[in-house]
C-alpha positions in Angstrom: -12.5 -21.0 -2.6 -11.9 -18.8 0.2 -14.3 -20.2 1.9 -13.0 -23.8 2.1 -11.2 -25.4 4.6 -8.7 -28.3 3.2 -7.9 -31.2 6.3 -9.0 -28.3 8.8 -7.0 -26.0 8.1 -7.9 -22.1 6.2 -6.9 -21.0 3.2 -3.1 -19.5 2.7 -1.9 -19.4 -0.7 -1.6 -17.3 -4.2 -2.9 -17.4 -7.9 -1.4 -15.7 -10.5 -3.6 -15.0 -13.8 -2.2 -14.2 -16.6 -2.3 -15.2 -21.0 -1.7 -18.2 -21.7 0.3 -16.9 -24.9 2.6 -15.6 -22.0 3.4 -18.8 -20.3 6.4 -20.1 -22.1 8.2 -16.4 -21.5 7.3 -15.9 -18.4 6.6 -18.9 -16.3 8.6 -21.3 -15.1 6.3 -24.4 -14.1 7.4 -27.0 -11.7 4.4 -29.1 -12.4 2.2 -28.5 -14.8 -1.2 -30.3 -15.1 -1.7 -32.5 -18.0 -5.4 -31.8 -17.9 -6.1 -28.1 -16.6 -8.7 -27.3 -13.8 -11.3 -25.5 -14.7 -12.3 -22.5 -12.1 -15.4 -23.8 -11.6 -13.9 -27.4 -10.0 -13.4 -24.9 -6.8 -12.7 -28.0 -4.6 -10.1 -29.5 -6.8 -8.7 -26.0 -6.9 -8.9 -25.8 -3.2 -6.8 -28.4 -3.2 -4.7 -27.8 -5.3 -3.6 -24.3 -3.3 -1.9 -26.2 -0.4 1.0 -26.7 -2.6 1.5 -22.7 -3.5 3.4 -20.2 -0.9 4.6 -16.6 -1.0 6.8 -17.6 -4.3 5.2 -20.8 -5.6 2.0 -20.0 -7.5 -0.8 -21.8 -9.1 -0.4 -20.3 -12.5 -3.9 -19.7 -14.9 -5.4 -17.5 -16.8 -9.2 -16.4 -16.8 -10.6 -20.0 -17.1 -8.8 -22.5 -15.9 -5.2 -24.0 -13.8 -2.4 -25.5 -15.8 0.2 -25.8 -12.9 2.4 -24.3 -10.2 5.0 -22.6 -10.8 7.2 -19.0 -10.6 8.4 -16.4 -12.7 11.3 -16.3 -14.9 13.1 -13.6 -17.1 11.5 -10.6 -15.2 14.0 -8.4 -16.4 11.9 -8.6 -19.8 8.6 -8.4 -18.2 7.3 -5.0 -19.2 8.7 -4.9 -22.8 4.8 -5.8 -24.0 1.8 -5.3 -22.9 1.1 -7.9 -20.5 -1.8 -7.8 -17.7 -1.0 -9.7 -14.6 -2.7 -10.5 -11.6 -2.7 -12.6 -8.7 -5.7 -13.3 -6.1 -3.6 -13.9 -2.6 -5.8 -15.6 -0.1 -5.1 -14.4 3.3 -7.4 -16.6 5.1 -10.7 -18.2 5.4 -14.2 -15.5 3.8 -10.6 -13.2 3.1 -8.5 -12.4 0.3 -7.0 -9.6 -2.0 -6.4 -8.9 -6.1 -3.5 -7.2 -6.7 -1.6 -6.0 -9.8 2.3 -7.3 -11.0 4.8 -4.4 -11.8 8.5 -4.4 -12.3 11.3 -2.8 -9.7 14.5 -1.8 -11.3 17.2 -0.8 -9.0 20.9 -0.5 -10.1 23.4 -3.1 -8.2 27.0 -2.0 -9.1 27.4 1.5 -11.8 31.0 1.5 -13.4 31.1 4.7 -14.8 34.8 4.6 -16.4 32.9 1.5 -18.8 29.9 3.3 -18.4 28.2 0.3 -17.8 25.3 -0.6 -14.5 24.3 -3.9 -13.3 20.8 -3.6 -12.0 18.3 -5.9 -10.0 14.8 -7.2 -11.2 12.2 -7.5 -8.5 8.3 -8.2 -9.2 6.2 -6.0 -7.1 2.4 -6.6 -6.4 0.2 -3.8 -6.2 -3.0 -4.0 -4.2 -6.0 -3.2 -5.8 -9.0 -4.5 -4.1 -9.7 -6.4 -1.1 -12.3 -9.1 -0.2 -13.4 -10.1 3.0 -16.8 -11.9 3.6 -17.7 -10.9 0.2 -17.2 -7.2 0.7 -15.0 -5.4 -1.5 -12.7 -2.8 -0.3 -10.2 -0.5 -1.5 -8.3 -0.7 1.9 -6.1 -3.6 3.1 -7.3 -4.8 6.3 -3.8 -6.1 8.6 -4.0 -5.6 12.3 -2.0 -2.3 13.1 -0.4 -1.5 17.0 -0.5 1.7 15.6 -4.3 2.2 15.6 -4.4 0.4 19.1 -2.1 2.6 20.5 -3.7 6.2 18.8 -6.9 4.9 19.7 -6.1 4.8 23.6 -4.4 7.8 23.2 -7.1 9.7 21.7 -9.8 7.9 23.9 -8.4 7.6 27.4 -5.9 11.1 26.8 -7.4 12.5 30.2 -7.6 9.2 32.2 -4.2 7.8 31.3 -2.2 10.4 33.5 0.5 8.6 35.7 2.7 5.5 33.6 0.7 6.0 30.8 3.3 4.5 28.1 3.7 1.1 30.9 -0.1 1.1 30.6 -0.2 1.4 27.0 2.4 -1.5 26.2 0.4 -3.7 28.6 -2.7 -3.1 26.8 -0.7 -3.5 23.7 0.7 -7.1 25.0 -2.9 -8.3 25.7 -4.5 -7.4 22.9 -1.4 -9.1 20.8 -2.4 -12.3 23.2 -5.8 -12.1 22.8 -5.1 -11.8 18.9 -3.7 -15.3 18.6 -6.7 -16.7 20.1 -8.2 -19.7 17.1 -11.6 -19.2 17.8 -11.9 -15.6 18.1 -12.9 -12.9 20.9 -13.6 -9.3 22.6 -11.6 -7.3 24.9 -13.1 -4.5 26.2 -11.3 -1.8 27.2 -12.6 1.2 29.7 -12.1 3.3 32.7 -11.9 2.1 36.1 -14.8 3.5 37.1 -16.7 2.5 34.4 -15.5 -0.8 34.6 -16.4 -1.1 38.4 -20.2 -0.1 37.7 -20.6 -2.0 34.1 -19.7 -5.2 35.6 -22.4 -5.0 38.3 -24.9 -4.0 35.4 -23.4 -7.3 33.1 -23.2 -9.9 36.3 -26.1 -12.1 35.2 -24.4 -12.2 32.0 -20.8 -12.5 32.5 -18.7 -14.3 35.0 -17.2 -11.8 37.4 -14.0 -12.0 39.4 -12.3 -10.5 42.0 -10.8 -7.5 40.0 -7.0 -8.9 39.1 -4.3 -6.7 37.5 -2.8 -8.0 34.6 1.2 -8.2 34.8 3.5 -7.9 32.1 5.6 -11.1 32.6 5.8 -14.7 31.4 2.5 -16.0 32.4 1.1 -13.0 30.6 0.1 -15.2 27.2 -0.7 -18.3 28.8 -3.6 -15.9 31.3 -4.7 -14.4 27.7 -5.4 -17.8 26.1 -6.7 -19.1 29.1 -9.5 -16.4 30.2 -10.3 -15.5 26.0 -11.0 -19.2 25.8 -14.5 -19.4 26.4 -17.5 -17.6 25.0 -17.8 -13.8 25.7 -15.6 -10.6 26.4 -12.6 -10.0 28.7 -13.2 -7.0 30.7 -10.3 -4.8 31.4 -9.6 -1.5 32.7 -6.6 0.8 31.2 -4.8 -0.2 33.6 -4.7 -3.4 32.7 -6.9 -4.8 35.6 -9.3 -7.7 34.5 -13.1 -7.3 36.2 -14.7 -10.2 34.2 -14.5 -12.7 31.9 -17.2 -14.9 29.1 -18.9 -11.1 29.5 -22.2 -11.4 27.0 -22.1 -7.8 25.6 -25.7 -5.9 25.0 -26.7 -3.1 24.3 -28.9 -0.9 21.7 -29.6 -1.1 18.3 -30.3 1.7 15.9 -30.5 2.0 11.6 -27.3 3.3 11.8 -25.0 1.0 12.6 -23.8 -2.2 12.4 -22.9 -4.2 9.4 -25.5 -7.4 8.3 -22.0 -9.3 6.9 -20.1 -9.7 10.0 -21.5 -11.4 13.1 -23.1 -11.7 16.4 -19.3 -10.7 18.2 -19.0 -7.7 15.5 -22.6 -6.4 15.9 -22.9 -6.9 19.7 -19.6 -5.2 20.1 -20.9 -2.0 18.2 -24.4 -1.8 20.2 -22.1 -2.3 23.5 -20.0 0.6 22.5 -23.4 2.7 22.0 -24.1 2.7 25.3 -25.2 6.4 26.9 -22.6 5.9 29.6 -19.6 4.6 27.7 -19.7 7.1 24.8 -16.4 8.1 24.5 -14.7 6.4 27.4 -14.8 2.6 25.6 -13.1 0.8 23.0 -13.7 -2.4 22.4 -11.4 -4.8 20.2 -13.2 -7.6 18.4 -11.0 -10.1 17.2 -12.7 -13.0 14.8 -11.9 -16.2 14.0 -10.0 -15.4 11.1 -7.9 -13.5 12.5 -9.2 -9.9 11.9 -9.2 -7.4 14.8 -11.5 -4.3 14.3 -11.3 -1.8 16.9 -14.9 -0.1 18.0 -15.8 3.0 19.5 -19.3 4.4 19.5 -20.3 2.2 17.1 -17.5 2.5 14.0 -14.4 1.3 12.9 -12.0 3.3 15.0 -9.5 3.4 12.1 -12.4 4.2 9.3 -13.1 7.0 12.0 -9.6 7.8 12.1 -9.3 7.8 8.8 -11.7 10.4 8.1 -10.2 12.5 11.2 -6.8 12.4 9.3 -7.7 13.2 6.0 -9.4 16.9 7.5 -6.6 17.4 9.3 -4.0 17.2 6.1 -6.6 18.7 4.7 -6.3 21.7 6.5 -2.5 21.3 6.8 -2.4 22.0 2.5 -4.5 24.9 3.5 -1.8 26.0 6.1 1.5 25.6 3.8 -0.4 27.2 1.2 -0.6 30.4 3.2 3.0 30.1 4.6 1.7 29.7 8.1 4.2 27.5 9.5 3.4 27.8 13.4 0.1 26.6 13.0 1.3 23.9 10.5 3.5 22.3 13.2 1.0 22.3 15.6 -1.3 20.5 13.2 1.2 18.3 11.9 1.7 17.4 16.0 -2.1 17.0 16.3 -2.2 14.4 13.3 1.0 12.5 15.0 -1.1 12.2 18.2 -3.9 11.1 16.0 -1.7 7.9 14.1 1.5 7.7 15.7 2.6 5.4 12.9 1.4 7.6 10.2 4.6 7.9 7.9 2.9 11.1 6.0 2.2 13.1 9.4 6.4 12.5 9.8 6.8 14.0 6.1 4.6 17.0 6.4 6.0 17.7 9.8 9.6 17.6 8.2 9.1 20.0 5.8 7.0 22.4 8.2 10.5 22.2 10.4 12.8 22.9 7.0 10.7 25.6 6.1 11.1 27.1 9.7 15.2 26.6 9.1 15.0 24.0 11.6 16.8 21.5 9.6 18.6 19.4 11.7 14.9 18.5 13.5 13.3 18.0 10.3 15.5 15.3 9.1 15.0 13.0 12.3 11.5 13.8 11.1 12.3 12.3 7.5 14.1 9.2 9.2 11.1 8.7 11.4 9.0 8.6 8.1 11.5 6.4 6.4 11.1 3.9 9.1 7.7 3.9 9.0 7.4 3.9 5.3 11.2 2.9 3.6 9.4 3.3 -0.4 8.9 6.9 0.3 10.4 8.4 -2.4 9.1 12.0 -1.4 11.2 11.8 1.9 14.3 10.9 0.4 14.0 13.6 -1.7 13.3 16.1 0.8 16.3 15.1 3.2 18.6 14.8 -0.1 17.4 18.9 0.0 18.2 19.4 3.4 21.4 17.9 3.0 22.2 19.8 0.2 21.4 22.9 2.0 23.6 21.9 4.9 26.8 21.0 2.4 26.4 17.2 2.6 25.9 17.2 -1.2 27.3 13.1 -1.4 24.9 12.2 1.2 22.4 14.2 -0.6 23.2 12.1 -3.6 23.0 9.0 -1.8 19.3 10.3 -1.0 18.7 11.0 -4.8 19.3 7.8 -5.7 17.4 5.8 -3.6 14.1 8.6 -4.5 15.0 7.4 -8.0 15.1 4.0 -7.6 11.7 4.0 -6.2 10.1 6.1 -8.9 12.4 6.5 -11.6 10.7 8.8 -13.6 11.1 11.3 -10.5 11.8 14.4 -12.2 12.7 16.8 -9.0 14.7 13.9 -7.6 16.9 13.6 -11.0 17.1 17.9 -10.9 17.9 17.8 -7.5 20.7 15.0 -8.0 21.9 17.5 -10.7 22.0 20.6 -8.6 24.2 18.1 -5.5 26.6 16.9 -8.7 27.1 20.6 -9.5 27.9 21.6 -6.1 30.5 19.1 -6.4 31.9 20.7 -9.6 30.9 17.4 -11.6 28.8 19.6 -14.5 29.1 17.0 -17.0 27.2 14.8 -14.8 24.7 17.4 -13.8 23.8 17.9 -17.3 22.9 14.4 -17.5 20.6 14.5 -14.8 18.9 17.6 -16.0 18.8 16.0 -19.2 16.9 13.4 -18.1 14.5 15.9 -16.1 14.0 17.1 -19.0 13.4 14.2 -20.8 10.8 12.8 -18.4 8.8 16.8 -18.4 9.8 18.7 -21.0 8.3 21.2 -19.8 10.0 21.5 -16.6 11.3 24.8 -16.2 14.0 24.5 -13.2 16.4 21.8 -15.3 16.6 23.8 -18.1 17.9 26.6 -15.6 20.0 24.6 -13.7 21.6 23.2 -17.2 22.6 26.8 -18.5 24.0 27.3 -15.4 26.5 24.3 -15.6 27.0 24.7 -18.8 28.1 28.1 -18.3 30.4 26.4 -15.6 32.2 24.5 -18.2 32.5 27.6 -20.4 29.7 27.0 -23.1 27.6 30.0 -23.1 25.6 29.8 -26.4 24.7 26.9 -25.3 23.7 28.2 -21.8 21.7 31.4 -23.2 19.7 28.6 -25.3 18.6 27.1 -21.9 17.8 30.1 -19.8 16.0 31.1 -22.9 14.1 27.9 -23.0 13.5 28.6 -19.0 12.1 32.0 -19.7 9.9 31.0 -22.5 7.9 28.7 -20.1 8.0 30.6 -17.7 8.7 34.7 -18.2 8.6 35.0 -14.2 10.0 32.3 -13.3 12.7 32.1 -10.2 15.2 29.4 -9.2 14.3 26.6 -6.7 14.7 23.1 -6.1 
């Protein structure tokens, strides 16, 4: 089906699969079909997609399509055991299966009724991704972020003077270039190397008298204009165009390449092998669907990345593990300058600053991660501690509950909501919390601590013995700390 145009146009729409037992619960249809589709009528199914959108689905189970419709009663939807999935085609050769589970997050709380009113939201959770019938793990979606740490990385000693104009100039073409329907290359080097590459490529490229790209009005309609025709655009980082229709070249080994994608793909990573361009090229292929893979000697940039980022956290663990925090912020620095956009650096910088009692620092640290990544319920948790530390213990509370209401069975966010309440001298309410710590691991030492010590608060000291007991018994060394 992904494969199919309908009328010209690629494939945009969503399928939700689910029991067919389920359908009068769950579904709401707005049409249903009085004779069902079967999956293997792909056309008529094709078809039948155009009429689906972000909310609208086709709704099926493993065989066939009854209708199109949307979901109703969601507050019920996890109260039985119900598997539900729904294939999202992003475009043409290119889609993704994901997962449906339920968000619960409380509206209004009245706590003299003791009553909440909370909100329902369905939330789909990506579990593989196909794209020319290659399955992936990782969602593929176009990301300034890998652009940008790319040059960075690449270019970091030829950038020098106006680096971050340069940068948001290359950033505006490639954005340009993106939008272009039937696809095409941008390749991005050093001025030198530009100069002498484009005397190598003339017999096959069209070369111009060098021009330097402006970031203005006329910027998007030059793009369209010069990616229109067959070959790469030939830029410089500074944004100056030496050719255009450039047919790339360049050697092949075993090792690289990939037999799915085509001529624009694999050309691109034989270019980017060249001797003379190792490490002082990029090259952005963007194909007709849409997807925009950036290449340096001959891989992925962001699989590359990828791989440089998770030996750099791992040797940040290594680092906190051994308390030494000065190296950890320089490493947490280096993976910034490695992904720029990489809400995790943000978080494990934070807490390198809050262990160095640089607090104040580490929470701009936290809101730059929360930017980057608002469902991180580990940040909000960490700045809620922070705040407490500093005495903001409603703020902190704020924190608490939006760590909780994206993972509610967040047992240091609900002990750490406690510990904020107490502060407050509200120990009936920080029992509750602990409770519920408790409830969710009972086996986690620091509530039962933290509940003796309220409930000593509020005068009940069997009561509190019986907890620090409990405390001890798991743990006969244990010491207090959120």
């Amino acid at each position: 089906m992904s494969t199919l145009t309908y009328e010209g146009s690629n494939v945009s729409a969503k399928i939700v699969l689910l029991k067919e037992e389920f359908f009068s619960k769950y579904i709401r249809f707005y049409i249903k079909l009085k004779d069902p589709i079967n999956f293997e009528e792909y056309r008529k199914v094709r078809k039948l997609l155009e009429t689906s959108d972000k909310t609208t689905y086709l709704i099926g189970d493993n065989e066939r399509i009854y209708g199109l419709g949307s979901f109703k009663n969601i507050s019920e939807f996890e109260t039985e055991n119900i598997d539900v999935f729904v294939i999202d085609f992003i475009g043409r050769f290119e889609y993704k299966i994901s997962t449906l589970t339920r968000n619960i997050s409380t509206v209004k709380e009245d706590t003299n009724k003791n009553t909440e009113l909370k909100s329902y939201k369905l939330k789909e959770c990506n579990l593989v991704n196909v794209r020319y019938g290659k399955p992936n793990l990782k969602e593929h979606i176009y990301s300034e972020g890998d652009l940008v740490g790319a040059i960075k990385s690449i270019f970091k000693n030829d950038l020098k003077d106006n680096s971050d104009e340069k940068i948001e100039l290359l950033k505006n073409i490639i954005n340009y270039a993106k939008d272009q329907k039937h696809g095409t290359t941008v390749v991005i080097t050093t001025p030198e190397k530009a100069k002498k590459e484009v005397v190598n490529l003339e017999k096959q490229s069209m070369r111009i008298e060098e021009k330097k790209l402006e970031n203005n009005e006329y910027l998007s309609n030059i793009i369209n204009r010069i990616t229109n025709i067959d070959g790469a655009l030939y830029i410089d980082i500074n944004g100056t165009c030496h050719s255009i229709g450039v047919i790339l070249d360049g050697e092949a080994d075993s090792m690289h390449g990939d037999s799915s994608r085509g001529a624009r793909f694999n050309s691109a990573i034989k270019y980017s092998l060249k001797k003379d361009l190792i490490d002082k090229c990029i090259i952005v292929v963007i194909s007709e669907d849409g997807m925009v893979n950036i290449i340096h000697n001959g891989e992925d940039y962001k699989e590359e990345k990828t791989l440089n980022l998770n030996k750099l956290f791992n040797e940040s663990k290594r680092l906190l593990d051994n308390n030494e925090y000065t190296k950890l912020l320089e490493k947490s620095n280096e993976i910034i300058n490695t992904d720029i956009n990489n809400a995790k650096a943000y978080f494990v910088k934070g807490l390198t600053l809050r262990k160095s009692g640089q607090n104040e620092e580490a929470i701009e640290c936290y809101n730059k991660a929360i930017e980057l990544k608002p469902d991180y319920a580990e940040v909000y948790n960490n700045k809620g501690n922070i705040l407490q530390d500093l005495g903001q213990n409603e703020e902190a509370i704020e924190c608490y509950d939006k760590a909780i209401e994206l993972n509610p069975d967040y047992v240091k966010a609900y002990n750490n909501k406690g510990s904020a309440l107490q502060n407050l001298g509200q120990n009936e309410e920080a029992i509750e919390c602990y409770d519920k710590a408790k409830e969710l691991s009972p086996d986690y030492v620091n509530a039962y601590y933290n509940k003796g010590t309220a409930l000593m608060n509020l005068g009940q000291d069997e009561e509190a013995i019986g907890c620090y007991d409990k405390a001890i018994e798991l743990s006969p060394d244990y010491v207090n700390a959120y």
